[in-house]
MMTF fields as JSON, N, C-alpha, C and O atoms, coordinates in Angstrom:
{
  "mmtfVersion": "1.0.0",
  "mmtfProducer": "UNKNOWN",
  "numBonds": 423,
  "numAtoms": 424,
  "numGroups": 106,
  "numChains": 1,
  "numModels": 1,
  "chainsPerModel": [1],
  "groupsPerChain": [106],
  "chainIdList": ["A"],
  "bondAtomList": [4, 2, 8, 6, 12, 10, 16, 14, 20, 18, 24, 22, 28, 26, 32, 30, 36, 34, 40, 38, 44, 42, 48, 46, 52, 50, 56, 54, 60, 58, 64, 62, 68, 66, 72, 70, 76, 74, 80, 78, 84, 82, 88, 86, 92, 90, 96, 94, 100, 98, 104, 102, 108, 106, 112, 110, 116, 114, 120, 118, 124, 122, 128, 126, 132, 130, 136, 134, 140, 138, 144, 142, 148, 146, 152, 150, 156, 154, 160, 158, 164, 162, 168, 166, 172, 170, 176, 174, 180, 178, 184, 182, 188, 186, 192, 190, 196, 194, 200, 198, 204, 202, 208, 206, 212, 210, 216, 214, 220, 218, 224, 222, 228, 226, 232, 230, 236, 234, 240, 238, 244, 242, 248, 246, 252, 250, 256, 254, 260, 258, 264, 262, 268, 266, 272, 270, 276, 274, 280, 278, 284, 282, 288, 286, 292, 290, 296, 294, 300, 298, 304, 302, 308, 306, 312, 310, 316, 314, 320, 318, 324, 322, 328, 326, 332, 330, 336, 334, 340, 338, 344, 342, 348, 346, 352, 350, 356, 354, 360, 358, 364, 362, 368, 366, 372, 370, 376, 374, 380, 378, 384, 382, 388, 386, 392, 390, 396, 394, 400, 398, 404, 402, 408, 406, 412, 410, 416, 414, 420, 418],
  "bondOrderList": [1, 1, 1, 1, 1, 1, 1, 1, 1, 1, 1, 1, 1, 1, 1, 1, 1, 1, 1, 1, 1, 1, 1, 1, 1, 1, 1, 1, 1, 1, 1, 1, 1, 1, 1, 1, 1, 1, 1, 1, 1, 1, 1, 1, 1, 1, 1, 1, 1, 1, 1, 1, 1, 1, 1, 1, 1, 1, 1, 1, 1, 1, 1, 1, 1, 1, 1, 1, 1, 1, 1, 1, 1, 1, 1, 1, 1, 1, 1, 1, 1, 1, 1, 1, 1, 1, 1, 1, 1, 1, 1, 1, 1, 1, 1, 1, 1, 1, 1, 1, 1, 1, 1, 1, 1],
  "groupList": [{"groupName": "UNK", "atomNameList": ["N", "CA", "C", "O"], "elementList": ["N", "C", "C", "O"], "formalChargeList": [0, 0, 0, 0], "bondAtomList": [1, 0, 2, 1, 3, 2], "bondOrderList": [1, 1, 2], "singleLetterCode": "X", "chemCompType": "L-PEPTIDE LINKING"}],
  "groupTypeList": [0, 0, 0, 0, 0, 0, 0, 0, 0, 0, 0, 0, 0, 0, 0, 0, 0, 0, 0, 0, 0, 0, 0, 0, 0, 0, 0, 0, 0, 0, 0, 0, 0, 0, 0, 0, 0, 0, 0, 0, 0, 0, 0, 0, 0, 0, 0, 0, 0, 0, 0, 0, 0, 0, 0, 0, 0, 0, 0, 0, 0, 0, 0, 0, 0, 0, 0, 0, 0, 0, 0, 0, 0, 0, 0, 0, 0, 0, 0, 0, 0, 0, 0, 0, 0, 0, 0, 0, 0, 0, 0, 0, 0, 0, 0, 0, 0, 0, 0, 0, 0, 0, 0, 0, 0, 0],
  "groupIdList": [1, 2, 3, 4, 5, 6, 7, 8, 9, 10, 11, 12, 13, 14, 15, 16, 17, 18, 19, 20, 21, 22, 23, 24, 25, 26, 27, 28, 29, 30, 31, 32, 33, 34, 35, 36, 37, 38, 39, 40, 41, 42, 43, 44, 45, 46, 47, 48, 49, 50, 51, 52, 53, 54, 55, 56, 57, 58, 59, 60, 61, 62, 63, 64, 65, 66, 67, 68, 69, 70, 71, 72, 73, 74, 75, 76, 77, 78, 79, 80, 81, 82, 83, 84, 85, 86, 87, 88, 89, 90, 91, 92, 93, 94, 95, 96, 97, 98, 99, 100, 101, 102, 103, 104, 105, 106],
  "secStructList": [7, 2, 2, 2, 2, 2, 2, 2, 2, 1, 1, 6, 6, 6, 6, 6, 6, 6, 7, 1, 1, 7, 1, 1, 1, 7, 7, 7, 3, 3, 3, 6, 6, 6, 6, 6, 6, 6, 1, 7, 7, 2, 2, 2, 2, 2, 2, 2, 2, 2, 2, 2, 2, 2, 1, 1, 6, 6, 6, 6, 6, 7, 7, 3, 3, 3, 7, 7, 1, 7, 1, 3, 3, 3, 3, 7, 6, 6, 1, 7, 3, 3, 3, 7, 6, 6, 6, 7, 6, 6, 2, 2, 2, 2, 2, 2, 2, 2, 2, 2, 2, 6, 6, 7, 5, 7],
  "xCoordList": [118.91, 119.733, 119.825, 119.902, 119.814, 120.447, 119.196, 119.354, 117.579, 116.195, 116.296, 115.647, 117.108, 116.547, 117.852, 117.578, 118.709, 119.885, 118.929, 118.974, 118.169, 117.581, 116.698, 116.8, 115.924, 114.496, 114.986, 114.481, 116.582, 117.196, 117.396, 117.111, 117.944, 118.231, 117.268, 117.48, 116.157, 115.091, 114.15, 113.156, 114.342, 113.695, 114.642, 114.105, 115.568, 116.408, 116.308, 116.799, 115.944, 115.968, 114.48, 114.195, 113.697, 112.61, 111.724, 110.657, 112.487, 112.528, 112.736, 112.24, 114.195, 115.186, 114.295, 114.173, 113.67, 113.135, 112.043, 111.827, 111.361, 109.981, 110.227, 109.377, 111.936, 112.055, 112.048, 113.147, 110.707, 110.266, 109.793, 109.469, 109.667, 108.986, 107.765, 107.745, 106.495, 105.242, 105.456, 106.288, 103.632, 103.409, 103.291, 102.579, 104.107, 104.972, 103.734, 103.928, 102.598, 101.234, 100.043, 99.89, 99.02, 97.677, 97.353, 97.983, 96.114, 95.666, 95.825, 95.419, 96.295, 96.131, 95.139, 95.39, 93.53, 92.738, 91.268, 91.281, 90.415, 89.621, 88.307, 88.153, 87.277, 86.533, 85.647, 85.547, 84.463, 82.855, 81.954, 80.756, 82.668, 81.758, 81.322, 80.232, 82.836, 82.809, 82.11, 82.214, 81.299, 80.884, 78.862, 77.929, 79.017, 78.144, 77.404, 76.242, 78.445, 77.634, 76.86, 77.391, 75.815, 75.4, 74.877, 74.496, 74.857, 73.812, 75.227, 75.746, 75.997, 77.108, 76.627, 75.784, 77.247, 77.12, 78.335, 79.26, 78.237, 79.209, 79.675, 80.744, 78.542, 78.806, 79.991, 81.049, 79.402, 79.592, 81.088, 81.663, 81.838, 83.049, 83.585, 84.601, 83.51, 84.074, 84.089, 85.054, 82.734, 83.142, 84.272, 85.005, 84.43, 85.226, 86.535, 87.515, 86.766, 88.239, 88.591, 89.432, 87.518, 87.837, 88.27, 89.025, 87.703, 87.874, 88.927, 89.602, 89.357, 91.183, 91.463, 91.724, 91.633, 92.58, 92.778, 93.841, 91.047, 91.417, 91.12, 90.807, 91.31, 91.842, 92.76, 92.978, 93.82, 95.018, 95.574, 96.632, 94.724, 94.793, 95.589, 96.297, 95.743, 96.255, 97.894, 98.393, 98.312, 99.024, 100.122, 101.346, 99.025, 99.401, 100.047, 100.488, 100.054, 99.855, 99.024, 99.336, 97.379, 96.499, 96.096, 95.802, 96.17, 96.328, 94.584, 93.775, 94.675, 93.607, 91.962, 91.599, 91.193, 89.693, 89.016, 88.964, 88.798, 88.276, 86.581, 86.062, 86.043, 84.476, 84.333, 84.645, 83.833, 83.062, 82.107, 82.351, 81.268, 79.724, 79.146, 79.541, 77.745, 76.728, 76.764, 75.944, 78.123, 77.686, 77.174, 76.906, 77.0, 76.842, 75.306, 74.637, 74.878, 73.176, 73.102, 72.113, 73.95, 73.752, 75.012, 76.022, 74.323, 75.649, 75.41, 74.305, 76.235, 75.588, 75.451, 75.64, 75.243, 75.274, 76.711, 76.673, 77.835, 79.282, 79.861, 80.892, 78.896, 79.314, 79.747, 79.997, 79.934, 81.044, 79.776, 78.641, 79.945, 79.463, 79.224, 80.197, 77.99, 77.263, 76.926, 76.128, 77.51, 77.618, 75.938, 75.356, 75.114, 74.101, 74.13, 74.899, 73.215, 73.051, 72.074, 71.832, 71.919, 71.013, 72.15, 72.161, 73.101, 73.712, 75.131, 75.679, 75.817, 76.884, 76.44, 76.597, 75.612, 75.367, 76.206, 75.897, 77.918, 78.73, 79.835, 80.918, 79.11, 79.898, 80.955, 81.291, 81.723, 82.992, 84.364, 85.046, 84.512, 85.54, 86.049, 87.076, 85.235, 85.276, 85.471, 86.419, 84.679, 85.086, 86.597, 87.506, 86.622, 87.858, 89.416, 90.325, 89.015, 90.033, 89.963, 90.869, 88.483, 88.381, 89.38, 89.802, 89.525, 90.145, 91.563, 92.351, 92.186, 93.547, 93.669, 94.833, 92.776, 93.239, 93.521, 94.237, 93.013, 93.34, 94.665, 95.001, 95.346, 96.972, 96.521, 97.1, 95.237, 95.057, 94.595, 94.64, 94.26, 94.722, 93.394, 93.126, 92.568, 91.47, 91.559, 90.542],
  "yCoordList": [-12.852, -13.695, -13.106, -13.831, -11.708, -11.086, -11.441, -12.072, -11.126, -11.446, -13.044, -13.349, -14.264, -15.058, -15.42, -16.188, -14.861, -15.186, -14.374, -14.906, -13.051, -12.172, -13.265, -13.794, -13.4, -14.908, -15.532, -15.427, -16.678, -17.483, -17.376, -18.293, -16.25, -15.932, -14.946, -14.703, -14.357, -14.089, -15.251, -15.108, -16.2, -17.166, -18.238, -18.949, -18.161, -18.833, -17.754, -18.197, -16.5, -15.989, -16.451, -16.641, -16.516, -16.494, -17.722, -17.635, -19.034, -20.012, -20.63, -21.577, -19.354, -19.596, -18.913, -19.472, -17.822, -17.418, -18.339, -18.234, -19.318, -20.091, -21.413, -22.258, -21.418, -22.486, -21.987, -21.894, -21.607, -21.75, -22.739, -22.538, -23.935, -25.067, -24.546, -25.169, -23.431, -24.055, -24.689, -24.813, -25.049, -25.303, -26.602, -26.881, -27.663, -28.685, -29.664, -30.452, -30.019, -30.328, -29.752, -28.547, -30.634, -30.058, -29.459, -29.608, -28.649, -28.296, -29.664, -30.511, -30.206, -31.588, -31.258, -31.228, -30.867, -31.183, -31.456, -31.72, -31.359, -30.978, -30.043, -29.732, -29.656, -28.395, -28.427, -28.331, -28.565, -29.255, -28.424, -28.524, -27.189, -26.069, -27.323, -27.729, -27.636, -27.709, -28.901, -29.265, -29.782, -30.647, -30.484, -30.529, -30.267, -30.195, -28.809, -28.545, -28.002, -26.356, -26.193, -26.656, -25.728, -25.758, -27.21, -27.332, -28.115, -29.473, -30.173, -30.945, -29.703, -30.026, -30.444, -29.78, -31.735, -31.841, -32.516, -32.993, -32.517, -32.961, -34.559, -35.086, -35.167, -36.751, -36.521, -37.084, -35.713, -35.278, -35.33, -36.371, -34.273, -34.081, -34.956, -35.279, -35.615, -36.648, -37.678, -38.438, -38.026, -39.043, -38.859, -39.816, -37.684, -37.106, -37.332, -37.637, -37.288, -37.181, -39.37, -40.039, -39.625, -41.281, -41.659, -42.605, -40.806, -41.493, -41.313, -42.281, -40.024, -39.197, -40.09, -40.89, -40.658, -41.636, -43.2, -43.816, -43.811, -45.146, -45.279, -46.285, -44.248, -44.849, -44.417, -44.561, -43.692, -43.502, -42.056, -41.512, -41.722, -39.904, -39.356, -38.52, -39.531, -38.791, -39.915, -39.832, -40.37, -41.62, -40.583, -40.524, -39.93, -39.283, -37.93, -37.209, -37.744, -36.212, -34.735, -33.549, -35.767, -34.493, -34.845, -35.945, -33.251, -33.108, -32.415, -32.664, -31.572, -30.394, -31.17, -31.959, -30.544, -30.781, -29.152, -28.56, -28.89, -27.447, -27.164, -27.379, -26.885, -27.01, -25.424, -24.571, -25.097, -23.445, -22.812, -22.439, -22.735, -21.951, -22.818, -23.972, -22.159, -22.639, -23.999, -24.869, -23.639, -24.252, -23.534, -23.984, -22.053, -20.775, -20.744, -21.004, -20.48, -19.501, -18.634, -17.993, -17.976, -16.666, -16.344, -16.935, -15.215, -15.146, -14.656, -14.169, -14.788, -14.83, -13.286, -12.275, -13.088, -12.047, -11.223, -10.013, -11.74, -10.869, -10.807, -10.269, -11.498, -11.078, -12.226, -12.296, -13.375, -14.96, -15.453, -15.113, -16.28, -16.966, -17.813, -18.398, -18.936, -19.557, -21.489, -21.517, -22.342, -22.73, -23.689, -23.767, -24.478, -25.261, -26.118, -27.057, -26.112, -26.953, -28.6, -29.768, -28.001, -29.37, -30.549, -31.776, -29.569, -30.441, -30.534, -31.636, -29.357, -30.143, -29.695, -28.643, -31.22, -31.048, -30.957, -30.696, -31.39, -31.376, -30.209, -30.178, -28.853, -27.767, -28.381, -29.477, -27.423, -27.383, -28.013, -28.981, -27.211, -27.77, -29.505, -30.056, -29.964, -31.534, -31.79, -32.483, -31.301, -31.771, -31.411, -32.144, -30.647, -29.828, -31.032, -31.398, -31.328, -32.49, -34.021, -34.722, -34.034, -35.063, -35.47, -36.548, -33.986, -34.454, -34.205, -34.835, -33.334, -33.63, -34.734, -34.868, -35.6, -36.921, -37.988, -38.985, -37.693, -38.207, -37.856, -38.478, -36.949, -36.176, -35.837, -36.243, -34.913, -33.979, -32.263, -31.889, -31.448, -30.001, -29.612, -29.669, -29.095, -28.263, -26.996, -26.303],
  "zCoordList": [-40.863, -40.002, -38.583, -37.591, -38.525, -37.237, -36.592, -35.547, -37.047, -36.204, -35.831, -34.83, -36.572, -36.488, -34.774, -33.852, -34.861, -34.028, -32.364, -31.255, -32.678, -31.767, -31.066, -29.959, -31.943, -31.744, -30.783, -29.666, -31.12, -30.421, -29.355, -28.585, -28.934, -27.46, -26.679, -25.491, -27.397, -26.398, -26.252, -25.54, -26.765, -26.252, -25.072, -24.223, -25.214, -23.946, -23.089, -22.051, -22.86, -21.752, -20.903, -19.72, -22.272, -21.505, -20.988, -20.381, -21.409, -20.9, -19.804, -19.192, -19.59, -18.171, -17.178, -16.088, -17.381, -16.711, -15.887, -14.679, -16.841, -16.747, -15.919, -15.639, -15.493, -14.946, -13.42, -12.872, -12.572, -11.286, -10.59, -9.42, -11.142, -10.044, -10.871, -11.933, -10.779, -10.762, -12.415, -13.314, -11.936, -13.369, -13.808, -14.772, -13.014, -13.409, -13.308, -14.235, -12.688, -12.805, -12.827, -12.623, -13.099, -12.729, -11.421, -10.373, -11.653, -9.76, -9.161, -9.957, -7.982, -7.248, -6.47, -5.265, -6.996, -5.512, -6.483, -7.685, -5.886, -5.965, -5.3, -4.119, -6.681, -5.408, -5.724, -6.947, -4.999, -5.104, -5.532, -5.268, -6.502, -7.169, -8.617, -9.021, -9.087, -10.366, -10.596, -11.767, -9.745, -10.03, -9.868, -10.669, -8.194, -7.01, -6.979, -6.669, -7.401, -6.841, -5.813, -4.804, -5.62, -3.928, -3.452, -2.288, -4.175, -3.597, -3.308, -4.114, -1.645, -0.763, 0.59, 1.193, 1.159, 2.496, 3.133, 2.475, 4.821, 5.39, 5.02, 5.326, 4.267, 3.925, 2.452, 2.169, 1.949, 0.4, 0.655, 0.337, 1.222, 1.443, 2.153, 1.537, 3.202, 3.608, 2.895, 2.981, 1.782, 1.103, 0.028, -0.222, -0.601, -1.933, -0.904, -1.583, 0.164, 0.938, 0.656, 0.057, 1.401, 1.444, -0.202, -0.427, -1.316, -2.487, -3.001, -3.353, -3.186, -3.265, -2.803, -3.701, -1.573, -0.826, -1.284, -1.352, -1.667, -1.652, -3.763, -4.4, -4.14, -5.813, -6.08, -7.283, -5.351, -5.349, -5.658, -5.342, -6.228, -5.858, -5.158, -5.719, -4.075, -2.913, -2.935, -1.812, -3.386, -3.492, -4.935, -5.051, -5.794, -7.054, -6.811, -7.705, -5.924, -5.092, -5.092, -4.982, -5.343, -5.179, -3.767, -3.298, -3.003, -1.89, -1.351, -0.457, -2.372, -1.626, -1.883, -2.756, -0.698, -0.648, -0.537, 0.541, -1.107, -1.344, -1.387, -2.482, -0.726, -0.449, -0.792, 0.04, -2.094, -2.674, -1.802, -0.654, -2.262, -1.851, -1.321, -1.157, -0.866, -0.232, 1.114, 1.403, 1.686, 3.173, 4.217, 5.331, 3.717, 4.745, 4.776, 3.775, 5.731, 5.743, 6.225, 5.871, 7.277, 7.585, 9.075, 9.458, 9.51, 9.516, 11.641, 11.881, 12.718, 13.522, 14.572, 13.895, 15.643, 16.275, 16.013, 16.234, 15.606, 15.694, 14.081, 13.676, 13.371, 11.787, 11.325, 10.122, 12.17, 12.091, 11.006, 11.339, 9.658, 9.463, 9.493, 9.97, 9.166, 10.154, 8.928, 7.991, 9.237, 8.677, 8.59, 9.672, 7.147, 7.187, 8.003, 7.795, 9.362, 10.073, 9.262, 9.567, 8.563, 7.663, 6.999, 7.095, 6.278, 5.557, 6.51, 6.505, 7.398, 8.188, 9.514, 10.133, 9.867, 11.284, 12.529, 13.692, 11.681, 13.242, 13.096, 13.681, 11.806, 11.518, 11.314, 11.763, 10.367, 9.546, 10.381, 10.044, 11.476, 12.068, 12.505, 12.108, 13.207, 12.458, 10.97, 10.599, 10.172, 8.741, 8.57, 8.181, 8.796, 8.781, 9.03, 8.286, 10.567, 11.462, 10.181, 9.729, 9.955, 9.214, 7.805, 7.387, 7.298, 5.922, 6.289, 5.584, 7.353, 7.451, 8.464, 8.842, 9.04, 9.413, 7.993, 8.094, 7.026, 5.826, 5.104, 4.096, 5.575, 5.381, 3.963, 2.956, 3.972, 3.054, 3.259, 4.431, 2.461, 3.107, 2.176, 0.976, 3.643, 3.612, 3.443, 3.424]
}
């Protein structure tokens, strides 16, 4: 009886504890490893931003656009890396403006 009364209240402590806010959903974003892996471009992500938005996603409150690996090729005279001129021809920073003009978080 005394373990089962012990049980009882180390588990309300540790419940109370668990009540922080996270947790309370899924990740809200998405990230173009888990689909795409390196075959990413500046269309790619801007289109994944327009789609969050117009099937209601972003409406749901997934927020984030998260772009992984392989937009880099190298890296330039001061160490800055250097983003694929093939696949984002107008570099990151536009993409960048692009998806928080969508009131989502790059």
């Amino acid at each position: 009886m005394g373990l089962k009364i012990f049980l009882f209240i180390f588990s309300i402590h540790i419940s109370h504890q668990l009540n922080n806010g996270l947790g309370r959903t899924p990740q809200m974003g998405w990230n173009s490893w888990n689909h795409f892996a390196c075959n990413i471009s500046e269309k790619l992500i801007q289109q994944t931003a327009d789609t969050i938005i117009s099937t209601g996603l972003a409406a749901a409150g997934y927020q984030y656009v998260n772009m992984d690996d392989c937009w880099q090729v190298s890296r330039d005279a001061q160490g800055i890396i250097q983003p694929d001129p093939q696949a984002f021809p107008n570099g990151i920073s536009p993409l960048v403006d692009y998806i928080h003009s969508k009131k989502l978080k790059f």
